[in-house]
C-alpha positions in Angstrom: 1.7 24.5 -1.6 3.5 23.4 -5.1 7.3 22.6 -4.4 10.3 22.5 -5.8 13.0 19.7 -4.5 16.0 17.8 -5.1 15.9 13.9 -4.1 19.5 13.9 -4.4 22.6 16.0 -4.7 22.6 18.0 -8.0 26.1 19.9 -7.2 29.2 18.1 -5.7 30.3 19.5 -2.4 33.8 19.4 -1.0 34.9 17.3 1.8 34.8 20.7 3.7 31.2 21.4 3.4 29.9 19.9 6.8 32.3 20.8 8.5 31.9 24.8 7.4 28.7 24.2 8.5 29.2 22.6 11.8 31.0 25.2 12.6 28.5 28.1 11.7 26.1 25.6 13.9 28.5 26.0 17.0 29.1 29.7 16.5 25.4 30.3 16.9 24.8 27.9 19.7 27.2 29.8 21.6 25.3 33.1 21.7 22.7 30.8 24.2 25.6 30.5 26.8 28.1 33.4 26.5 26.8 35.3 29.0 26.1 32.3 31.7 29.4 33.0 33.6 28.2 36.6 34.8 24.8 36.5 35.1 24.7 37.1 38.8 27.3 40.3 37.9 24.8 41.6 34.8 23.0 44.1 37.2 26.1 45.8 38.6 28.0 45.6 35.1 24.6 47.2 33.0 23.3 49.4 36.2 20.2 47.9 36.7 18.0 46.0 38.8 18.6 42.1 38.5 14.9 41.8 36.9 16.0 44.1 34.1 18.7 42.6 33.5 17.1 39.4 32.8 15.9 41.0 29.6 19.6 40.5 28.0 19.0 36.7 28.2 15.4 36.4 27.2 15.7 38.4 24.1 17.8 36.5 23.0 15.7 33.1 23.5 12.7 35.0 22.3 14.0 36.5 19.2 15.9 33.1 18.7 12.5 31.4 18.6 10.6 33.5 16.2 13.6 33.7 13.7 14.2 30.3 13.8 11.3 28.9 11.4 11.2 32.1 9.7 14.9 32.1 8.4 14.2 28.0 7.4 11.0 29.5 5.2 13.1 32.4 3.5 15.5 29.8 2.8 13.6 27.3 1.0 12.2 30.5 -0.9 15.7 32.4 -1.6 18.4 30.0 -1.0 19.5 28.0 2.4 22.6 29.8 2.0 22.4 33.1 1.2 19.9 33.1 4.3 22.7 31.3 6.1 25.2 34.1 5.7 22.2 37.1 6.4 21.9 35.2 9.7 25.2 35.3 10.3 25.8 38.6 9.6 23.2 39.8 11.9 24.6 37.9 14.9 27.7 39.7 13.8 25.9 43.5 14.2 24.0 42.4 16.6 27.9 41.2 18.6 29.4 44.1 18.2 26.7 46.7 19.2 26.1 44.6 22.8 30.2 44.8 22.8 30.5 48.5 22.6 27.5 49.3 25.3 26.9 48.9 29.0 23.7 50.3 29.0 20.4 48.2 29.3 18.9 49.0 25.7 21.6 48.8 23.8 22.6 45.3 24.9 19.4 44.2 24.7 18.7 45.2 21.1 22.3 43.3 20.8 21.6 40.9 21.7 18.1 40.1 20.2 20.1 40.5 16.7 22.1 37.6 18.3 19.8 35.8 18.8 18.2 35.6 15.0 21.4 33.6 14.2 19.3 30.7 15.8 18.3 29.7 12.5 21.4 28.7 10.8 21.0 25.1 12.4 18.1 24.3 10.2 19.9 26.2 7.3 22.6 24.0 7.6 20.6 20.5 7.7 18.9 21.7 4.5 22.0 22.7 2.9 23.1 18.9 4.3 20.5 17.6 1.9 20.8 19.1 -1.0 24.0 18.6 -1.6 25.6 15.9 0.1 25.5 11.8 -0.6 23.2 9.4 0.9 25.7 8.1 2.4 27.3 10.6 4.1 23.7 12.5 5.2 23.1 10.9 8.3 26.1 11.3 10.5 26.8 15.3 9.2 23.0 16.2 10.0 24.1 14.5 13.1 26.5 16.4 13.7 25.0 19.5 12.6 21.8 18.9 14.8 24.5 18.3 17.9 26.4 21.2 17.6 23.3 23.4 19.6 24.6 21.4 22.8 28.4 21.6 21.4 28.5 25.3 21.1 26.7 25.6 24.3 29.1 23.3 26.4 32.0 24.5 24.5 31.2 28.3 25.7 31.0 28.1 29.0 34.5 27.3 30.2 35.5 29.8 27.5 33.5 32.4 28.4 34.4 31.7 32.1 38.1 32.3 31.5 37.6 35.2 29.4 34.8 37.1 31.7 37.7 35.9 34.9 41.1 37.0 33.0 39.5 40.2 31.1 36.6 42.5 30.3 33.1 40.8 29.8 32.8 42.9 26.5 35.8 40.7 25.0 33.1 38.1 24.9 31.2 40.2 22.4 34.2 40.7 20.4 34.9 37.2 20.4 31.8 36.1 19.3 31.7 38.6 16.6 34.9 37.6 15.2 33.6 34.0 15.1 30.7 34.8 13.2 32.9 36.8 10.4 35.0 33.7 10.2 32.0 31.5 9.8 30.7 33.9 6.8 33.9 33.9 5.2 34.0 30.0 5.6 30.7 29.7 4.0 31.2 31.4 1.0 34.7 29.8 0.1 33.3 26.4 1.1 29.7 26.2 0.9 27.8 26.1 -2.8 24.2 27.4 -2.7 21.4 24.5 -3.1 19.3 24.4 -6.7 16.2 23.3 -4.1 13.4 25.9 -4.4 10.2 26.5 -2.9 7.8 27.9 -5.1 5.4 30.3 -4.0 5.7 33.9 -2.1 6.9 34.7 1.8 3.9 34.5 3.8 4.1 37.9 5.9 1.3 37.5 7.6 2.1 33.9 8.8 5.5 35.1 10.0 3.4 37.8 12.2 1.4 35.6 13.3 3.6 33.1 14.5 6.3 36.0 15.8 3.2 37.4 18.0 2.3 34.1 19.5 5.4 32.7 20.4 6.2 36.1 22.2 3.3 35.9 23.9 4.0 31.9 25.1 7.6 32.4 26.0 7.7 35.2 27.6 5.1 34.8 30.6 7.7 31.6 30.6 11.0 33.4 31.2 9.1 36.2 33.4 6.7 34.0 35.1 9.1 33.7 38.4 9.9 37.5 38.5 6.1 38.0 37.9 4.6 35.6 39.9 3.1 32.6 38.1 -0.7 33.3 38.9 -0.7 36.9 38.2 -3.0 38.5 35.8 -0.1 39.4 33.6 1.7 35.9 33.4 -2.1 34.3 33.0 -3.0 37.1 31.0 -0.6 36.5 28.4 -0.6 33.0 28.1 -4.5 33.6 27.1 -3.7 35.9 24.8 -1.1 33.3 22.9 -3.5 30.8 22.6 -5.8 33.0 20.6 -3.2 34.2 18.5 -1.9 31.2 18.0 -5.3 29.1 17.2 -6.1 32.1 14.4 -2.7 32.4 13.2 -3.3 28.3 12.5 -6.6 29.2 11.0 -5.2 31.2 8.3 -2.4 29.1 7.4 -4.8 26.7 6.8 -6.0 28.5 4.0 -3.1 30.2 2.8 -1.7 28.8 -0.3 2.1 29.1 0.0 1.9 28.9 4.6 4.9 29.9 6.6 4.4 26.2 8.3 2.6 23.7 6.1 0.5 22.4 9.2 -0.7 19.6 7.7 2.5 18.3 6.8 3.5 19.5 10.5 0.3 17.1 11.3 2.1 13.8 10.1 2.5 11.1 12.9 6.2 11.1 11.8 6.6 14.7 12.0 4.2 15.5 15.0 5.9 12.8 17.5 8.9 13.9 16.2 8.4 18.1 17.6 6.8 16.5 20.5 9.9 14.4 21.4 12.1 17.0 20.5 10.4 19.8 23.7 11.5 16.7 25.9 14.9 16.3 25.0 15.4 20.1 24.9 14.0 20.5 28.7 16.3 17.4 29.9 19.4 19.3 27.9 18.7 22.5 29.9 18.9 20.9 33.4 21.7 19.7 33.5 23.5 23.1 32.0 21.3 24.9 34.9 22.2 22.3 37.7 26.1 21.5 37.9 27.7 24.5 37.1 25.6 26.2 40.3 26.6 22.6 42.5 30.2 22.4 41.5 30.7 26.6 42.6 29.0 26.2 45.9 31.6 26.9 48.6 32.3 23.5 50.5 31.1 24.7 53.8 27.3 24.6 52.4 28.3 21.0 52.7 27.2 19.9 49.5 28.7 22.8 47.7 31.9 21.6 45.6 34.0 24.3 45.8 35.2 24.8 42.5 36.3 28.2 40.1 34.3 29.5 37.5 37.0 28.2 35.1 37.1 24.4 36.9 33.5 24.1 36.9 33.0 25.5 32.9 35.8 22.2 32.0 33.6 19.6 34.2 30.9 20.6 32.0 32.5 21.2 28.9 32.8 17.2 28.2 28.7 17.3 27.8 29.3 18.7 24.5 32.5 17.0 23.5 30.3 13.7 23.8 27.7 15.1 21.8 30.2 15.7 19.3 31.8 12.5 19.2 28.4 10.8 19.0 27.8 11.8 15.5 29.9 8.9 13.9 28.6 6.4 16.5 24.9 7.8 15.5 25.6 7.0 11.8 26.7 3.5 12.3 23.6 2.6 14.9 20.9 4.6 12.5 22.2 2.9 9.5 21.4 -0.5 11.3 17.7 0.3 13.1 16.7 3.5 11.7 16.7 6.8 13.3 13.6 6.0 15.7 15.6 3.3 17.5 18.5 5.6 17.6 16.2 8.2 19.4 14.6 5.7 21.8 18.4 5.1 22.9 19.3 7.9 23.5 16.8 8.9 25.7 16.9 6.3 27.8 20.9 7.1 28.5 19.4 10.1 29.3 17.1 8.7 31.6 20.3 6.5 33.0 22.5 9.7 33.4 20.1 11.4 35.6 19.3 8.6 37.6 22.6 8.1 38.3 23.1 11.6 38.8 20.9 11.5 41.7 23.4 10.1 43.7 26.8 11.5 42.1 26.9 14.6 43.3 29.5 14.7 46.2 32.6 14.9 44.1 33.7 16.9 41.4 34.9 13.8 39.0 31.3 12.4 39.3 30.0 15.7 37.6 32.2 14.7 34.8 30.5 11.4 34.4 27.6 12.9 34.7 28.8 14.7 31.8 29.8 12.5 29.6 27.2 10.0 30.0 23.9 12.5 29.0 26.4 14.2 26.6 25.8 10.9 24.7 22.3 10.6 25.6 21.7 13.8 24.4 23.7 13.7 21.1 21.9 10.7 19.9 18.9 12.0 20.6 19.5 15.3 18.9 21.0 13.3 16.4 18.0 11.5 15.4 15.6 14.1 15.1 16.5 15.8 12.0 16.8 12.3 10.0 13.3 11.8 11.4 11.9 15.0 9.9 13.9 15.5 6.7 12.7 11.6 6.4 8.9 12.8 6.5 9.0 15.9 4.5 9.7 17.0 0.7 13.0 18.6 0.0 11.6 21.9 -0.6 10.3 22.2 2.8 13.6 20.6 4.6 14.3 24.3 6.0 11.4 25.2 7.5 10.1 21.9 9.0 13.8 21.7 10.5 13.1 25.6 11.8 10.6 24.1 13.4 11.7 21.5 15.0 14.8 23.2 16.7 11.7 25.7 18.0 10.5 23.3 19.7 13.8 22.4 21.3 14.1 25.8 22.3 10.5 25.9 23.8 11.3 22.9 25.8 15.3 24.4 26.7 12.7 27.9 27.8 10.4 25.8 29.6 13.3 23.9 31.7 15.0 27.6 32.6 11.7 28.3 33.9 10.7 25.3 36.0 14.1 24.5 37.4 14.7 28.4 38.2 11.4 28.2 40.1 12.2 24.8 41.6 15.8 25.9 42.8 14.5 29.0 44.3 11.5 27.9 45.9 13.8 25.0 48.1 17.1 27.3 48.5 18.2 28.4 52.1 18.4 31.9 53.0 21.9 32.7 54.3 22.2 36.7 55.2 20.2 37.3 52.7 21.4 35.5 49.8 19.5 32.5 47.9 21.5 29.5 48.2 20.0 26.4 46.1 20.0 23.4 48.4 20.8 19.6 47.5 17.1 18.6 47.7 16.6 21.5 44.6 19.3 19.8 42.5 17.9 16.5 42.9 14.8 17.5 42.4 15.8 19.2 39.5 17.3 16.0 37.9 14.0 13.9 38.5 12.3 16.1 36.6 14.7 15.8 33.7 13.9 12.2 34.2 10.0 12.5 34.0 10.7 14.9 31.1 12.8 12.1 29.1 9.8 9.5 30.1 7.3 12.2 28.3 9.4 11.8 24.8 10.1 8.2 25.2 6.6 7.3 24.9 6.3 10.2 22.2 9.0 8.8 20.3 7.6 5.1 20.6 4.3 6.5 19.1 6.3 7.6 15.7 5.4 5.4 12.4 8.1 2.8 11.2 9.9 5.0 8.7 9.2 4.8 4.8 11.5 7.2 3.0 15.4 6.6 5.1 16.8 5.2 2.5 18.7 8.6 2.0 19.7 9.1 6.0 20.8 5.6 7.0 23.1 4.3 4.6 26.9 4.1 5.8 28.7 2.7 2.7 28.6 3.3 -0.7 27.3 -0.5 -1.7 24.8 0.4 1.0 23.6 3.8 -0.9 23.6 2.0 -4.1 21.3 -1.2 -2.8 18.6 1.2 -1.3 18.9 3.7 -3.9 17.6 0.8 -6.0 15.0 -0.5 -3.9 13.9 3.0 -3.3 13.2 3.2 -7.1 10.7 0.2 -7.0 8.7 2.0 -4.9 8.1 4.9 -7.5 8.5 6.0 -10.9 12.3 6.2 -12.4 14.0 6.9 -16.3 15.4 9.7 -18.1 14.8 12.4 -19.4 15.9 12.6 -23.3 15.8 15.1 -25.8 14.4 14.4 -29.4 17.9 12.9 -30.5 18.1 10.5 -27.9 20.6 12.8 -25.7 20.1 13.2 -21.8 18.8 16.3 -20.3 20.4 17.6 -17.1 18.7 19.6 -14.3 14.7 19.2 -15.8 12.0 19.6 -13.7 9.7 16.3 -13.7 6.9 17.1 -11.4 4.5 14.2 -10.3 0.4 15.0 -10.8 -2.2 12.3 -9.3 -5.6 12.1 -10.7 -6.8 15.0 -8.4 -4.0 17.9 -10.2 -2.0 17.8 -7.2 1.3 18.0 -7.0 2.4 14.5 -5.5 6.1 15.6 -6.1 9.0 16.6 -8.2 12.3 16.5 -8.5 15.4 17.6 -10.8 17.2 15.3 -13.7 20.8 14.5 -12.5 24.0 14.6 -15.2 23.2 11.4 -16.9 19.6 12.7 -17.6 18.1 10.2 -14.7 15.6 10.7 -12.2 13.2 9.0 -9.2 10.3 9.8 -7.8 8.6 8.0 -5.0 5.0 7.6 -5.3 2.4 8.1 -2.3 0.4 5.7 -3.4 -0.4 3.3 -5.9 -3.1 4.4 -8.7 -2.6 6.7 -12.3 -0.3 10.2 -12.2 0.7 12.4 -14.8 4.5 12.6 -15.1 5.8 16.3 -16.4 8.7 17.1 -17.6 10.0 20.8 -18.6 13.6 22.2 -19.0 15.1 25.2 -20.6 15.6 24.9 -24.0 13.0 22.5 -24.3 9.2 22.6 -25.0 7.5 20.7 -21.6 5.9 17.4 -22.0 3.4 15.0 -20.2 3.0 11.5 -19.9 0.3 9.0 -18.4 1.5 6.5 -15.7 0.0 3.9 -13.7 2.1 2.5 -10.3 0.3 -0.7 -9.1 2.2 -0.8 -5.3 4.2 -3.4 -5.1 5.1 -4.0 -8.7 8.4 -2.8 -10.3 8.1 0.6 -11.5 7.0 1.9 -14.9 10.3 3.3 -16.1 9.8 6.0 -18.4 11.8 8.0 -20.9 10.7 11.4 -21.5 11.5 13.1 -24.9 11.4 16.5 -25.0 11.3 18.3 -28.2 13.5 20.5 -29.1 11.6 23.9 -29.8 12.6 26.9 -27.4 10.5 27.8 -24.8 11.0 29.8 -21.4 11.2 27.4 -18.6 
């Protein structure tokens, strides 16, 4: 698949940029949790039977799943942020038809529109790239990675006091009059990235892809109500694996694919999507676990006693943490690298739950609880998209991040499912009502803690990274030092026109000996441009702007050596570009 990218910020972006963005980040993230505080209500409120009413939270996981790789595809195709504000603007619809229905359908075609907002995160960390400083990357994609757990803690004592002071359809308005803010935000604030992929949407791919994950996740969210060895829950997890090993088979072979799985193949990247389920199913427990503990009425014994509202604040610190973490992420990346960074955090996570095993008697130990895998978490969610924007072109940075919060959400899916049939599989019957037991919780959290194992030794297997030169530098002398050492390892110049004059915003693609694109990037202001190189060996530099009549040139990179600088000269005939 020929590509298009930007190594380094070709438009300046206001000090406003990130957070816009963050912001659009936790607006989305939110839709995951609004409805937490009255989902034991949902079948009286909709007039349904509690297993139909289940189907207003997974559509909204399972349509949150299948948009989010697609939307990071049409973005590298159309622009990250015109796809940005056409995901926003569906949540928006999607808001205000669930606000002005109580019947089943409606809200659950509502709600699957809310849940194709999922791909703004990705959106966002591409956006993050294009435009911003080296030096400045690493703690907003930080940030923007952490707002998933942000927006999620942040809703739920919000939505509890709103659902416990008002009608549960405010929440709908609410979220919909976020989601206009965050589209009016983004187009004041945010510029559109130059960063193109080339190449055509692959429809079939997104079919494909749309039709397996469907058929994986929903036997997943179901398989309790449906009974776990039934032919329906085995039936369709059969069925997924066919559509998913042919849908793999053809984008193999596709030219422009909808994932580029053999870039998704890379140690870097494949460790990196691995780790990522892990963290996502140690996130989920702990949303699933203390909210139920600290509600319990006191005479369960264990139970904690507290309001909707009290329990939602305990909480609420998980994502506060995560938030905070994105400055202390910067500083600890830029010294060991985003891998490190990763390792950390999960094993805070692995501390948190530990400790949680036996913190669960008083109220104030469910904020430590809190706090301490809110900054588990954030560093680990943190890391992940340095890791992958580290491993990929530019040109693909929204669709391999689309992926990657997939699999987050596969592991958050795969939690809801576990833990749901843990808790009710060891709760005590009391006149006919499931109550979750002590023994459940705990059980809960040591399987958090096997799950955080599982992606520490997946993120110990990931390569010693090669291209973070743009994620982990925290000062400008910093940028500037690797920016320079980053150039040794490729090909660097300017691109000149015949009177000697720099040419802004060319196109110099790199060609080795095969005709492959190797990569390409864009001349900045001052007519300059670098390219790393794969490999040493002979490539053909091209250059082509508008204006300009294209030009090629022969170069050799010998590995460790300085680079051949070279000045392109392109003549001065007219030509379309």
């Amino acid at each position: 698949m020929t590509h298009t990218s930007t190594d380094r910020p070709t438009r300046q972006a206001s000090g406003a940029v990130v957070p816009v963005l963050a912001f659009a980040g936790i607006v989305v993230a939110v839709m995951q949790t609004l409805l937490v505080p009255v989902i034991k209500d949902l079948p009286q409120l909709l007039g349904t039977a509690p297993s139909n009413a289940t189907w207003v939270l997974t559509s909204t996981l399972l349509s949150g799943a299948v948009a989010t790789p697609i939307m990071g595809r049409l973005g590298d195709l159309y622009g990250k942020r015109r796809t940005l504000i056409l995901s926003l603007a569906v949540m928006v619809v999607g808001a205000l038809v669930s606000a002005l229905t109580s019947d089943l359908v409606p809200m659950i075609v509502g709600r699957t529109l809310q849940g194709f907002a999922m791909g703004a995160i990705p959106l966002g960390i591409g956006l993050m790239r294009d435009m911003l400083p080296r030096e400045k990357l690493g703690s907003a994609m930080a940030l923007m990675s952490s707002s998933i757990g942000v927006g999620g803690g942040l809703a739920l004592p919000a939505a509890a006091l709103v659902a416990q002071h008002a009608d549960w359809h405010a929440l709908f308005y609410g979220a919909a009059g976020l989601g206009a803010l965050a589209i009016v935000l983004t187009l004041l604030v945010v510029p559109e990235s130059p960063a193109r992929a080339e190449g055509t949407f692959d429809v079939l791919g997104a079919i494909g892809l749309s039709a397996g994950l469907v058929l994986f996740l929903l036997p997943i969210t179901k398989g309790s109500d449906w009974g776990w060895a039934s032919g329906t829950t085995l039936g369709l997890f059969a069925a997924s694996a066919v559509v998913l090993l042919l849908w793999g088979v053809m984008e193999l072979r596709v030219a422009a694919p909808l994932v580029d799985l053999r870039t998704t193949a890379r140690p870097a990247v494949l460790f990196t999507n691995l780790a990522s389920i892990m963290v996502g199913v140690s996130f989920y427990v702990v949303s699933l676990v203390l909210p139920q503990l600290l509600q319990l009425p006191t005479a369960t014994g264990y139970g904690l006693g507290q309001s909707m509202v009290v329990a939602g604040l305990l909480v609420a610190p998980l994502g506060l943490t995560m938030m905070v973490t994105a400055p202390v992420y910067a500083r600890v990346s830029a010294k060991y690298g985003p891998k490190v960074t990763l390792i950390l955090g999960m094993l805070i996570i692995a501390i948190g739950y530990g400790a949680g095993l036996g913190l669960m008697s008083a109220a104030w130990q469910s904020l430590v609880i809190s706090v301490v895998l809110g900054a588990g978490i954030g560093l680990a969610y943190s890391s992940l998209p340095a890791l992958i924007v580290g491993a990929v072109p530019a040109s693909e940075t929204g669709a391999a991040n689309g992926l990657n919060t997939l699999m987050r959400s596969i592991g958050t899916s795969v939690s809801s499912a576990v833990i749901g049939m843990v808790l009710a599989n060891t709760a005590n019957d009391v006149n006919g009502v499931a109550v979750p037991t002590l023994h459940g919780f705990r059980v809960s959290f040591l399987i958090a803690t096997g799950a955080v194992a599982v992606g520490l030794l997946m993120a110990l297997f990931l390569p010693k990274a090669n291209r973070a030169p743009q994620l982990r530098a925290s000062s400008e002398e910093d940028a500037n030092l690797e920016r320079a050492e980053e150039a040794l390892r490729g090909f660097r110049g300017r691109v000149l026109d015949a009177g000697g004059s720099p040419v802004a915003r060319a196109k110099v693609t790199l060609i080795d000996r095969r005709g492959r694109q190797a990569g390409a990037t864009v001349s900045a202001e001052d007519g300059s441009y670098a390219l790393a190189v794969p490999a040493r060996g002979a490539y053909v530099l091209a250059a082509k702007a508008v204006g300009h009549a294209p030009l090629a040139s022969s170069a050799t990179h010998a590995g460790d050596e300085r680079s051949v600088e070279l000045d392109l000269a392109l003549p001065e005939e007219t030509v379309s570009a």
